[in-house]
SENU-379159 format. One record per residue (C-alpha): x, y, z. Coordinates in pm, whole numbers. Example, Ala and Ser with C-alpha at 12.3 -4.5 7.8 and 13.67 -1.06 7.14 Angstrom:
BEGIN
<rec <1230; -450; 780>>
<rec <1367; -106; 714>>
This chain:
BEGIN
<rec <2623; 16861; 7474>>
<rec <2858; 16909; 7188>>
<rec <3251; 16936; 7279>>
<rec <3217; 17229; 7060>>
<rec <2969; 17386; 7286>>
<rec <3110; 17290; 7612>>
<rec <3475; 17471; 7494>>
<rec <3246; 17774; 7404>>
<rec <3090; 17756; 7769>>
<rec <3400; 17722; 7948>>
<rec <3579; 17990; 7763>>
<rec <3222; 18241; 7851>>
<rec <3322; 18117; 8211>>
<rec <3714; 18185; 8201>>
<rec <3663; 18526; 8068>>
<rec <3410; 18613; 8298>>
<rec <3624; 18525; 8573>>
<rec <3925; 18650; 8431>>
<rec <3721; 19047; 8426>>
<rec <3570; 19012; 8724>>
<rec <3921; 18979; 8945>>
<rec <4068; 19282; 8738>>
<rec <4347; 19098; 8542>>
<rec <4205; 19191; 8246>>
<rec <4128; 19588; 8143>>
<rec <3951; 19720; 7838>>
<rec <4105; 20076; 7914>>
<rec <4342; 20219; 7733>>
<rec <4613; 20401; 7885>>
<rec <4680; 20761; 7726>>
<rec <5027; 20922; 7780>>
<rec <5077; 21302; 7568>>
<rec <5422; 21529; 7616>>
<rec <5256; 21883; 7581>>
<rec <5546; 22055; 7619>>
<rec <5966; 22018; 7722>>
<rec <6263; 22217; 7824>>
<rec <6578; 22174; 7987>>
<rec <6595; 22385; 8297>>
<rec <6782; 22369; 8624>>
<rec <6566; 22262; 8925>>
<rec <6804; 22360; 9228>>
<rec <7098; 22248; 9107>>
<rec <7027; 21961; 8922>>
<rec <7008; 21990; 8537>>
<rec <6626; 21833; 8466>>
<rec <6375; 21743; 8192>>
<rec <6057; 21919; 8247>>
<rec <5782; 21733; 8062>>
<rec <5429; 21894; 8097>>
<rec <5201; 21603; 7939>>
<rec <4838; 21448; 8002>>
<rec <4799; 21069; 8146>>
<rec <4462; 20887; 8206>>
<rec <4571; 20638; 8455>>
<rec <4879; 20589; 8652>>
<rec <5231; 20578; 8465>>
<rec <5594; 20451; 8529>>
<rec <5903; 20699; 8338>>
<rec <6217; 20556; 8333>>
<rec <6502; 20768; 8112>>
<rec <6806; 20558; 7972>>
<rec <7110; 20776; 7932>>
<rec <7339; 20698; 7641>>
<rec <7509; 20450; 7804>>
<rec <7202; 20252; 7824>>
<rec <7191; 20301; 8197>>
<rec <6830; 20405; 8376>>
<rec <6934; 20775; 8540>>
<rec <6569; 20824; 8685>>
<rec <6241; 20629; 8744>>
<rec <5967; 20739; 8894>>
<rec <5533; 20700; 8920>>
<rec <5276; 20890; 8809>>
<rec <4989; 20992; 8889>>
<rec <4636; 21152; 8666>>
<rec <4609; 21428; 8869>>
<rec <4991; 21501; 8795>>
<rec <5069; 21713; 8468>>
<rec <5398; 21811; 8503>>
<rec <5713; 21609; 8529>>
<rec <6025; 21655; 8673>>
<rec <6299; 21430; 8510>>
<rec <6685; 21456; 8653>>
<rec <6965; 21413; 8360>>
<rec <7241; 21451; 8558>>
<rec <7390; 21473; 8977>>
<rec <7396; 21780; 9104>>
<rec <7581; 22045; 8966>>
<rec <7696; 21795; 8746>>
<rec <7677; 21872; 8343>>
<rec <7518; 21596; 8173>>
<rec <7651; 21364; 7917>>
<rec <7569; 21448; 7534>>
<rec <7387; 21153; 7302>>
<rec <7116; 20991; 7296>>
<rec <6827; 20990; 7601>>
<rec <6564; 20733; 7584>>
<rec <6250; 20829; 7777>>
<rec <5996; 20525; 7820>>
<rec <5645; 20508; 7937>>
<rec <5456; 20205; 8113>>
<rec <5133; 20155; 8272>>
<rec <5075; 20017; 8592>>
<rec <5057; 19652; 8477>>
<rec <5429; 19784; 8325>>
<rec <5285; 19734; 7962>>
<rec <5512; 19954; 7729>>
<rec <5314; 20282; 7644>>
<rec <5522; 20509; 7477>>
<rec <5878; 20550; 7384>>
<rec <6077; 20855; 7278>>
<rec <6405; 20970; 7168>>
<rec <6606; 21318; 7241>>
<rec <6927; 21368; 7121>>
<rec <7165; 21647; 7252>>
<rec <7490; 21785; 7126>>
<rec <7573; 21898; 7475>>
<rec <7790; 22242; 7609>>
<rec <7958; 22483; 7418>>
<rec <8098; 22677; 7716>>
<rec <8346; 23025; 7656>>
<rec <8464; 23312; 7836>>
<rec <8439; 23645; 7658>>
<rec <8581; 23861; 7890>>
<rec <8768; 23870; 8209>>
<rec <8722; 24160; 8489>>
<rec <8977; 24155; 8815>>
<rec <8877; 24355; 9128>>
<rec <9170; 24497; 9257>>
<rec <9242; 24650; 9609>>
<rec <9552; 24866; 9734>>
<rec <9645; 24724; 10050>>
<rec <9917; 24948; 10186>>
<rec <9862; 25295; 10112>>
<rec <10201; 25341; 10122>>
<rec <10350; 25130; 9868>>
<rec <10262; 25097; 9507>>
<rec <10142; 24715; 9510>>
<rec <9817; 24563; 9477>>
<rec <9622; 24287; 9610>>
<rec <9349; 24083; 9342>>
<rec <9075; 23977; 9525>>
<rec <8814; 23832; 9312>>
<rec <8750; 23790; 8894>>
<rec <8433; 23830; 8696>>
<rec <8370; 23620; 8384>>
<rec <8128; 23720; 8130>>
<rec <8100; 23352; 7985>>
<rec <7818; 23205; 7712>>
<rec <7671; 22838; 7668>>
<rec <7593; 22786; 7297>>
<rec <7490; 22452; 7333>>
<rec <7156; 22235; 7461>>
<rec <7241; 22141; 7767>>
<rec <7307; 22323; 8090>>
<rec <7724; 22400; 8261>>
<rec <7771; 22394; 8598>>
<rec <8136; 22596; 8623>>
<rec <8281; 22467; 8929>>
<rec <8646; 22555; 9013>>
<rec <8917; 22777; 8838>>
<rec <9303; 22847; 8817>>
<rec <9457; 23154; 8749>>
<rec <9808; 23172; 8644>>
<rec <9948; 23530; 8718>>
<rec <10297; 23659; 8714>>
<rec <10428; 23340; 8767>>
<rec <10182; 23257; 9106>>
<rec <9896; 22981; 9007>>
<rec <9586; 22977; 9191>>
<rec <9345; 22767; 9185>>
<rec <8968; 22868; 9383>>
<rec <8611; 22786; 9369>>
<rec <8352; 22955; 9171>>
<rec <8039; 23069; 9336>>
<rec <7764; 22849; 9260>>
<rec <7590; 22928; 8930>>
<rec <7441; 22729; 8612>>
<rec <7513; 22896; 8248>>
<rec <7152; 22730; 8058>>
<rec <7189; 22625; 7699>>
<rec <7209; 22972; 7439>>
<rec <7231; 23211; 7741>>
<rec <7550; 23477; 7894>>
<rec <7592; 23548; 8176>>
<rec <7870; 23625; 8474>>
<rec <8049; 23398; 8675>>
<rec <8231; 23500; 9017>>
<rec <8579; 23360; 9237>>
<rec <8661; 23518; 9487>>
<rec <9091; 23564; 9558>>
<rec <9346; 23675; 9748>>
<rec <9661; 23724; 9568>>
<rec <9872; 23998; 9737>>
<rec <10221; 24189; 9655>>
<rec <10147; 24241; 9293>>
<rec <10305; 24610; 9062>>
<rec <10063; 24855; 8914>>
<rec <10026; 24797; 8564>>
<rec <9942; 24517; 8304>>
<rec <9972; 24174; 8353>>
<rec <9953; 23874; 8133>>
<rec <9735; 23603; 8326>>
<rec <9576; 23288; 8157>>
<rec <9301; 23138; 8327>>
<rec <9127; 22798; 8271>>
<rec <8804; 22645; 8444>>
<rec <8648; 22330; 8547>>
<rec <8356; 22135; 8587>>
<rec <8283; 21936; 8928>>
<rec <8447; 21658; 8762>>
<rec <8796; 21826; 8760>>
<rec <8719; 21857; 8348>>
<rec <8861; 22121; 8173>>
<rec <8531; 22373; 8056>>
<rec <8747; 22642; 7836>>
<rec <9077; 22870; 7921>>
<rec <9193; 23206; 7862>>
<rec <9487; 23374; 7793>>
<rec <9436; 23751; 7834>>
<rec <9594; 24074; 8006>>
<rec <9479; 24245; 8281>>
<rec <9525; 24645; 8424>>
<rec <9622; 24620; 8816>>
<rec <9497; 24950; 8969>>
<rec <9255; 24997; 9284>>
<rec <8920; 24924; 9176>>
<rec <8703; 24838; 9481>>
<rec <8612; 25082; 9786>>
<rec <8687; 24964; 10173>>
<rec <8529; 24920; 10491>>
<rec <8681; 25046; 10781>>
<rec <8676; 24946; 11158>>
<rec <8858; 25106; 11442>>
<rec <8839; 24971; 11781>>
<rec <9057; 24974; 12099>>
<rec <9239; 24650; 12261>>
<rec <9538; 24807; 12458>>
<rec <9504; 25166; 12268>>
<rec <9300; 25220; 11925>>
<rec <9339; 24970; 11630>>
<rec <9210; 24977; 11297>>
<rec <9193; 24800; 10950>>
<rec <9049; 24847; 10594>>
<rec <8953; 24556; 10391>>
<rec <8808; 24604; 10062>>
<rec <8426; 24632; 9986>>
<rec <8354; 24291; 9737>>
<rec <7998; 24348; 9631>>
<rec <7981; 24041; 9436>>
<rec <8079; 23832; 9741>>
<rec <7820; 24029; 9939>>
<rec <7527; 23954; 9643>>
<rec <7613; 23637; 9645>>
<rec <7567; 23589; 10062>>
<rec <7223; 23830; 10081>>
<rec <7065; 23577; 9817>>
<rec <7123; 23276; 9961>>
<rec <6855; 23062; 10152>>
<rec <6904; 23020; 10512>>
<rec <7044; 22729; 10665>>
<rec <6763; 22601; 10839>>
<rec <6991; 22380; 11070>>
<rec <7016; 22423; 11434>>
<rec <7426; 22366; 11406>>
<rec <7546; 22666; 11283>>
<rec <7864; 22530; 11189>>
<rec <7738; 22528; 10831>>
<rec <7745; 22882; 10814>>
<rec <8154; 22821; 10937>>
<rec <8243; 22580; 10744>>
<rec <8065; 22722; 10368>>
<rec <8413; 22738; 10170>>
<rec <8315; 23064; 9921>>
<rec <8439; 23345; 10191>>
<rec <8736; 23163; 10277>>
<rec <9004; 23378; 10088>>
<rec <8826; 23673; 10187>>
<rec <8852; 23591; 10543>>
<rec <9164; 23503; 10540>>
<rec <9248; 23885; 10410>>
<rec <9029; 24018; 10711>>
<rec <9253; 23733; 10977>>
<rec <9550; 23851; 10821>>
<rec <9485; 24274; 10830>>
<rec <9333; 24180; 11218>>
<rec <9646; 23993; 11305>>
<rec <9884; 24243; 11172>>
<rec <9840; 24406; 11539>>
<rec <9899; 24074; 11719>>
<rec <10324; 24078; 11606>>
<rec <10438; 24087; 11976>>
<rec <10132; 23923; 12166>>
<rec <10149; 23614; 12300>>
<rec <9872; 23309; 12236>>
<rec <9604; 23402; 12420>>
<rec <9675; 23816; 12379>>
<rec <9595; 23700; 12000>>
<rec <9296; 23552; 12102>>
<rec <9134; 23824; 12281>>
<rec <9262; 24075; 12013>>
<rec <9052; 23902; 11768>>
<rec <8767; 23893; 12030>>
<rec <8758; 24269; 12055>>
<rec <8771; 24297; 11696>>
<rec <8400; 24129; 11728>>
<rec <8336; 24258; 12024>>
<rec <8338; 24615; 11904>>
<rec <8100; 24569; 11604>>
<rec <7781; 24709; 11674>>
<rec <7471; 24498; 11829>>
<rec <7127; 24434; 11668>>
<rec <6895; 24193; 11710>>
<rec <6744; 24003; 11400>>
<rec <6433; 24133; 11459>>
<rec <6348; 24385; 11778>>
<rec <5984; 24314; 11812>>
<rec <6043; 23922; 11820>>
<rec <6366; 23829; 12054>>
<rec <6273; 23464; 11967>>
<rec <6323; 23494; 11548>>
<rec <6595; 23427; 11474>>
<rec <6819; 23519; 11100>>
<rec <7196; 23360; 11128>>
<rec <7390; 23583; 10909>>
<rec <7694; 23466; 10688>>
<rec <8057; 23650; 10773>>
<rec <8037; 23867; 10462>>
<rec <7679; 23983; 10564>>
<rec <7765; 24077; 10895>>
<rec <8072; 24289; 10780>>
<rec <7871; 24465; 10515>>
<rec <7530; 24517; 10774>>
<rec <7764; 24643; 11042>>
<rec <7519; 24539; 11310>>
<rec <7497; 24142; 11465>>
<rec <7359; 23963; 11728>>
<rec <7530; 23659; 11967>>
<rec <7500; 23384; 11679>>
<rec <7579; 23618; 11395>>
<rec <7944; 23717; 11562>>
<rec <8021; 23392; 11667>>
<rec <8006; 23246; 11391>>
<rec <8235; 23513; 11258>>
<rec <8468; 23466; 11527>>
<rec <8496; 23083; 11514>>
<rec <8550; 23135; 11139>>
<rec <8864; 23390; 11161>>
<rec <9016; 23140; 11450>>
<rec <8941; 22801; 11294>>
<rec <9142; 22952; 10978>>
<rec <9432; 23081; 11218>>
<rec <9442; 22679; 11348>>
<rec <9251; 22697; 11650>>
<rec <9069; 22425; 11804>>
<rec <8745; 22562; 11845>>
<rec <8317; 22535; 11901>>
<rec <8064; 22708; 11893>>
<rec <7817; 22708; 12248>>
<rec <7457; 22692; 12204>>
<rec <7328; 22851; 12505>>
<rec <6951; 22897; 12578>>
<rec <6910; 23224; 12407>>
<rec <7245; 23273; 12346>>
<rec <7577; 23139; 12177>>
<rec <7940; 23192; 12204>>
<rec <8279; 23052; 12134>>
<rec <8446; 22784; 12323>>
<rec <8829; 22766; 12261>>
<rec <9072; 22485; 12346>>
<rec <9448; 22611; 12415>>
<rec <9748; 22373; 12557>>
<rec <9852; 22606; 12819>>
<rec <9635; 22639; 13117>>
<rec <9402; 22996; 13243>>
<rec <9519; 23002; 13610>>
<rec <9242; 23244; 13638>>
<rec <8979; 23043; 13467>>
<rec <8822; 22720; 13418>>
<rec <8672; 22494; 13142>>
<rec <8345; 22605; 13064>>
<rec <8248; 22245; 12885>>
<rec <8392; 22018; 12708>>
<rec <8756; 22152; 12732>>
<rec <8679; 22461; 12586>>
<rec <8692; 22823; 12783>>
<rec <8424; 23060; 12718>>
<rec <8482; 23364; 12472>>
<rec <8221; 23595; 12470>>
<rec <8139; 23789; 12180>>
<rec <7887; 24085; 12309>>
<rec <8050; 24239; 12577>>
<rec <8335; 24444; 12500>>
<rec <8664; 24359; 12683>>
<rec <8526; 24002; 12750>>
<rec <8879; 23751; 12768>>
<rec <8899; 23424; 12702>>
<rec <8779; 23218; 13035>>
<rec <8571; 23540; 13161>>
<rec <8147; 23378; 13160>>
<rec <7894; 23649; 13232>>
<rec <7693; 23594; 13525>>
<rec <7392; 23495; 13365>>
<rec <7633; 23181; 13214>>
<rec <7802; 23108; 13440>>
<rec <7569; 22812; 13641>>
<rec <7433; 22652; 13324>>
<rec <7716; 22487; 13104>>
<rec <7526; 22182; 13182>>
<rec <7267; 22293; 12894>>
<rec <7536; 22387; 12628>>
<rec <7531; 22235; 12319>>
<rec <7906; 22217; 12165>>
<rec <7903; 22228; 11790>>
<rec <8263; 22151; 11714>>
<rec <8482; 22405; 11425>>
<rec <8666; 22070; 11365>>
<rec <8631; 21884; 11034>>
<rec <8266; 21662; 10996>>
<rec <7967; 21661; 10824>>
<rec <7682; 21870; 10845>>
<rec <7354; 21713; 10647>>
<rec <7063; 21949; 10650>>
<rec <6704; 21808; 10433>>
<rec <6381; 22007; 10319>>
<rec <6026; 21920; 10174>>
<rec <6052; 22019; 9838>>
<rec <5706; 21881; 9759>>
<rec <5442; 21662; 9887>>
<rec <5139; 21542; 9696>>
<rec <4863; 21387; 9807>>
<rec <4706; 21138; 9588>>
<rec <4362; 21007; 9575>>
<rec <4192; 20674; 9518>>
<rec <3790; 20655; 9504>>
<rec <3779; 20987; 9621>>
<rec <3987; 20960; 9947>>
<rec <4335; 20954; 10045>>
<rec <4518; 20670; 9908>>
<rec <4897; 20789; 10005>>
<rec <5101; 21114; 9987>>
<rec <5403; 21134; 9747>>
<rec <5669; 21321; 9936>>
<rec <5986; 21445; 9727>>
<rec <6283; 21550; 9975>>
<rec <6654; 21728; 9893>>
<rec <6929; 21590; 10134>>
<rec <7255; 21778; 10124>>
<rec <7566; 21783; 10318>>
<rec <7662; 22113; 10404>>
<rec <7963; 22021; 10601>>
<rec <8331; 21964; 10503>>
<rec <8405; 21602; 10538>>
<rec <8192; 21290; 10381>>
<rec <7869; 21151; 10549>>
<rec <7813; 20830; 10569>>
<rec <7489; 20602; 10638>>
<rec <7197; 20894; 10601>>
<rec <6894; 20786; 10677>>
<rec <6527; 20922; 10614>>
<rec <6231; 20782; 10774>>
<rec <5891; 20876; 10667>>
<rec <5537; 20780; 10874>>
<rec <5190; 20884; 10978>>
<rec <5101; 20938; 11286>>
<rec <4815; 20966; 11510>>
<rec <4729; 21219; 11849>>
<rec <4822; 20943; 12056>>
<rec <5137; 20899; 11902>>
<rec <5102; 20566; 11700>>
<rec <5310; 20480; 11418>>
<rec <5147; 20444; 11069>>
<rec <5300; 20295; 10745>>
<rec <5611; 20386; 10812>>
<rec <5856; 20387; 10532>>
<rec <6302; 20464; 10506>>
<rec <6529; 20510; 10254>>
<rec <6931; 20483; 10342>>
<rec <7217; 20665; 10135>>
<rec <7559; 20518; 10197>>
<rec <7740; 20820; 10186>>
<rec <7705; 21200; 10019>>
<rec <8034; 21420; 9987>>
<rec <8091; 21753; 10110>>
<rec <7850; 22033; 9956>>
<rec <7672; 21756; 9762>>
<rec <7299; 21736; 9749>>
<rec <7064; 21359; 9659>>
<rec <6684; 21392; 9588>>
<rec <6450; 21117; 9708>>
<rec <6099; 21024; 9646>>
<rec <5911; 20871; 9976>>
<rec <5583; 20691; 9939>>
<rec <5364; 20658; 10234>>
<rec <5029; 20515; 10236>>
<rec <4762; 20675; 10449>>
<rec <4635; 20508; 10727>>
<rec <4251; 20431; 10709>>
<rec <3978; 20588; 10903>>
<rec <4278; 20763; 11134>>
<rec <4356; 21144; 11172>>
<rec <4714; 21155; 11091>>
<rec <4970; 21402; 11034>>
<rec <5276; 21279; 10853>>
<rec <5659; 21293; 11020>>
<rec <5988; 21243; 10871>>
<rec <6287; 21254; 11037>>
<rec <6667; 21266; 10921>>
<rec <6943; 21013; 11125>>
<rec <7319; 21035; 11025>>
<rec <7501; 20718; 11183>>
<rec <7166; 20644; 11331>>
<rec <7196; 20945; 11529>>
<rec <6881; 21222; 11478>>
<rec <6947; 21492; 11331>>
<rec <6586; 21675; 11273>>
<rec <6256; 21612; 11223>>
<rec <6015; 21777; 11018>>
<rec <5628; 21754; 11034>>
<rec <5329; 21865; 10838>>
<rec <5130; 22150; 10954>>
<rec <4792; 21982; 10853>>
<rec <4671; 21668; 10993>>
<rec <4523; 21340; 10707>>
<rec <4223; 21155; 10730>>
């Protein structure tokens, strides 16, 4: 045999070889953009791509300054993309975007380009809602602004923060959440409490922010004071009839009725959300206007009866067990509240006045627990250093439990009104994806957000299958160092199904390695 022929043999062998264990593929991999636009996806500004791909893919997109702000795998029976430019509520930087395409064996596929100018953010016109606090007198209190603003550019603003200079007083307050998209108007909303200011013009300039603390656009316009905004009124009795008007804010209202629930079992979140603050400190301060000669605790229990007095409902009166927690503003606008809905009023108005307070998960029930110095000759701790406050019963007094209380503080939960972190997390998707025609892993994408007032540090998400007896499959984590107050991280889990098994698939949420919640799926995988 020829050398000739025996190099021809060997390299028939090689090849063969080289086929048969898969390093070597005659398919090519096919990767179309269909369609793109810049949206928002739940607060974070995003790159949807709809596109067609005959085999897996890895995206990466390089911002311009070269750095990889998302990567991510792909999957055939995928044809729509979700790409984040930016953190959220965080505008995104103008150049050059580079969005690049692999295969699985990380062969370059396709590479493209988008360029964008970025915002063009202005305020057209400024409305004030204005409400005359004293009947008697010819001053008025502002209480919140409208801004009719426009984004002329391609990318999306995130307004975050605002100071209004007025007569000399600056302000400074935070706008409620909102995204202006690229060549739309719309309205953007603060809510205030400046009080003490004349009838008549004033000259005000106003300037706002992004999250960075980056000046968007400012204003220098004038603005009419005169009573714009209709009241509610309460009356109730503590020691002989009391009553207050506080001014109707429909936009704060809006705002509250749209929002998702807090699906969290600490309802501190619904305490500590910083958009109603300046509002309730207008309905503390018109409430405490009757406490000028009580003492500490007289205070307390005036506020109390303020609560106490609003009228009872339950969430839903065919199902004691569902359950609806309502924000402040809601439950001032509804009129009627449960146990949960007033405390977490209550705790709100006394955390603001400086109080050391918790709210006390009871079964079925909640209340406030309140911490003072001096000591309730007549009463004792409830738990925790706290004395029970009811907030059903009217004429309840700090220290005074109910009967049906009174035996069981051993199964309170405290949820302290002190200064933490709350982190809540939701399925935003899960996909399952196939390999020969069964399940070869599902693809679970997850929000995280920290709906609590201080940083949280060491989050972490665990993700598993598991079986009826309770056996741990594939289990998979991902750890964030630390996420800020109302901040908000996506994640992408990957778990791989377990073989031959009936599965369903857990994930649970630790903060300081402490759990937190776990959520399950509602169908089992096999």
């Amino acid at each position: 045999m020829t050398l000739k022929k025996l190099a021809i043999i060997i390299t028939l062998i090689i090849f063969i070889f080289t086929f048969n264990s898969g390093c070597v593929s005659f398919k090519d991999v096919s990767f179309n953009i269909l369609s793109k636009s810049i949206v928002d996806y739940y607060g974070f500004p995003s790159l949807i791509l709809n596109y067609t791909a005959n085999d897996n893919i890895i995206v990466n997109l390089v911002d311009p300054d070269e750095k990889i702000v998302f990567t991510d795998n792909f999957y055939p029976s995928q044809n729509e993309m979700v790409i984040s430019i930016a953190s959220y509520r965080n505008i995104p930087q103008h150049g050059t975007y580079q969005l690049i395409v692999y295969d699985k064996n990380e062969n370059k596929i396709y590479n493209e380009t988008f360029y964008f100018n970025g915002i063009n953010f202005s305020i057209n016109a400024v409305r004030g809602y204005w409400w005359k606090e004293n009947t008697d007198d010819s001053k008025y209190s502002l209480i919140g602004i409208t801004l009719n603003v426009s984004n002329n550019g391609d990318l999306p603003v995130y307004p975050y923060s605002l100071n209004l200079l007025i007569e000399n007083i600056s302000t400074s307050a935070n706008i409620l959440p909102s995204v202006v998209l690229p060549e739309k108007t719309g309205y953007i909303y603060c809510s205030f409490y400046i009080s003490n200011l004349k009838i008549g013009m004033k000259n005000c300039y106003i300037s706002v922010f992004d999250r960075k603390g980056e000046i968007l656009n400012d204003l220098t316009f004038q603005i009419n004071a005169q009573e714009n905004v209709p009241i509610y009124h309460f009356n109730w009795d503590y020691n002989g009839t009391k009553e207050i008007n506080i001014p109707k804010t429909e936009f704060l209202s809006d705002y509250y009725i749209t929002r998702d629930r807090l699906y969290t079992n600490d309802y501190a979140a619904y305490v500590f959300d910083p958009y109603d603050d300046l509002y309730l400190t207008l309905l503390t301060d018109s409430i405490t206007a009757h406490a000028e000669y009580l003492d500490n605790i007289s205070k307390i229990n005036l506020i109390a009866s303020f609560v106490q007095n609003l009228e009872y409902g339950e969430d839903d009166p065919f199902n004691s067990s569902y359950e609806y927690p309502l924000f402040p503003i809601e439950l001032l606008k509804n009129r009627t509240s449960d146990c949960e809905d007033r405390s977490i009023l209550l705790g709100n108005i006394l955390m603001l006045i400086g109080y050391n307070v918790s709210l006390i998960s009871l079964p079925k029930h909640m209340a406030i627990g309140v911490n003072v110095e001096q000591n309730l000759s007549d009463y004792d701790y409830y738990v925790d250093k706290y004395y029970y406050l009811g907030t059903v019963k009217k004429g309840m007094v700090l220290g005074d439990i109910p009967t049906l209380y009174r035996n069981i503080s051993e199964q309170a939960v405290v949820y302290p009104l002190t200064p933490r972190p709350v982190i809540r997390y939701e399925w935003k998707k899960a996909e399952g994806i196939l390999a020969d025609g069964t399940l070869d892993f599902v693809k679970l994408k997850l929000f995280i957000e920290n709906i609590g007032n201080t940083v949280a540090e060491k989050i972490t998400i665990t993700g598993a299958f598991y079986s009826s007896d309770n056996t741990e499959y594939n289990p998979e984590k991902i750890i964030i160092s630390s996420l800020l107050p109302r901040e908000k991280e996506q994640i992408s889990l990957k778990i791989t199904a377990p073989e031959e098994i009936s599965a369903i698939l857990k994930t649970r949420l630790y903060l300081d390695d402490i759990l937190i919640e776990e959520k399950q799926s509602k169908t089992r995988f096999s």
